[in-house]
ZAMAR-230109 format. One record per atom (N, C-alpha, C): residue in one letter; x, z, y. Coordinates in steps of 0.02 Angstrom, whole numbers, plus 50000, padded with zeros to 5 digits. Atoms other than C-alpha are relative to their C-alpha. Layout:
N
AXZY
...
This chain:
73
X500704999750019
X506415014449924
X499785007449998
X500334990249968
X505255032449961
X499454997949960
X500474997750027
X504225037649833
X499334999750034
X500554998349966
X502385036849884
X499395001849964
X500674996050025
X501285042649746
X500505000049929
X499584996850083
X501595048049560
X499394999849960
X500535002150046
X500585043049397
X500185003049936
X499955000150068
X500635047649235
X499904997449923
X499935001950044
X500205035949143
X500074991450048
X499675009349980
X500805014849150
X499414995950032
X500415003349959
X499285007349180
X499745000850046
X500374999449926
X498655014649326
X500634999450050
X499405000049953
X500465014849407
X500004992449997
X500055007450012
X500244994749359
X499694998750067
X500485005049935
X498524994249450
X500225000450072
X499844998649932
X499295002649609
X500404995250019
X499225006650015
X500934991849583
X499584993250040
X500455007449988
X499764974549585
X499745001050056
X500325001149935
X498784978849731
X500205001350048
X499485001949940
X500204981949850
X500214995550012
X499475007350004
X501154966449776
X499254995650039
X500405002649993
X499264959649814
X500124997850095
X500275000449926
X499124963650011
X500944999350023
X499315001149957
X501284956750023
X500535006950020
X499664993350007
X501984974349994
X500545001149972
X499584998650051
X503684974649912
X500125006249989
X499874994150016
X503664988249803
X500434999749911
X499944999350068
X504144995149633
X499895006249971
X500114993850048
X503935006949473
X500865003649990
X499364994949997
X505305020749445
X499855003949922
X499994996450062
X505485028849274
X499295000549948
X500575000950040
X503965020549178
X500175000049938
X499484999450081
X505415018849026
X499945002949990
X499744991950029
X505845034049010
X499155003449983
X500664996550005
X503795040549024
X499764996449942
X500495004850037
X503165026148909
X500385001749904
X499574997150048
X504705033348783
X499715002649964
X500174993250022
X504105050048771
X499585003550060
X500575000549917
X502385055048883
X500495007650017
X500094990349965
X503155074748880
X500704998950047
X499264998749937
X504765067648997
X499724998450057
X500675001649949
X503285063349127
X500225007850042
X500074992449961
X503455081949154
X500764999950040
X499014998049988
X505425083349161
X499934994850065
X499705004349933
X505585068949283
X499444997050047
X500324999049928
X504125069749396
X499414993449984
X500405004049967
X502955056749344
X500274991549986
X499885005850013
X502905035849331
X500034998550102
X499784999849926
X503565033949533
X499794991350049
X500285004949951
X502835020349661
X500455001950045
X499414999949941
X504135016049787
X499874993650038
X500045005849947
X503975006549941
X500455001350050
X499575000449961
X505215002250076
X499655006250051
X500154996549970
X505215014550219
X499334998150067
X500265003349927
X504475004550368
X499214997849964
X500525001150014
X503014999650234
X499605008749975
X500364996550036
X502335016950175
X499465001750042
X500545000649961
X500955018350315
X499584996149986
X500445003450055
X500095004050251
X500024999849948
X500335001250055
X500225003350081
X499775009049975
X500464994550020
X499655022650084
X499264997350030
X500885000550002
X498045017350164
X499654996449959
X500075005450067
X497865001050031
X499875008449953
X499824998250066
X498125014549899
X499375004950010
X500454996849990
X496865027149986
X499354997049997
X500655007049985
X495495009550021
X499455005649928
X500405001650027
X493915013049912
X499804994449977
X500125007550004
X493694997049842
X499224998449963
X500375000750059
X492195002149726
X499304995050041
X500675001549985
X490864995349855
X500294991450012
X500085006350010
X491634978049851
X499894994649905
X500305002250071
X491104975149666
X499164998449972
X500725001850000
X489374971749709
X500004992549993
């Protein structure tokens, strides 16, 4: 699994999480324990980590880039 973005806090590494699993993406979270612990080891270890297989990180970087705000009309 290859890192493809970095969060700092749980719920937004969630929403990203969900809307890969959404568009059939197997992915996962990487050291949300350890951040959700103690926020100041966020620093030490880089972050709440989004990981997707290699052959998927082309699409679910563009998913993750999408604008979605104009389908909430």
């Amino acid at each position: 699994m290859i890192t493809i973005a970095t969060f700092d806090f749980l719920p937004l590494a969630e929403i990203a999480r969900g809307r890969l699993q959404a568009e059939g993406i197997r992915c996962q979270l990487a050291d949300q324990h350890l951040v959700q612990t103690d926020w100041l080891y966020s620093i030490a270890v880089g972050g709440i980590k989004l990981q997707v297989e290699a052959e998927n990180i082309p699409q679910a970087q563009a998913i993750l880039e999408h604008d979605y705000s104009a389908d909430l009309d």
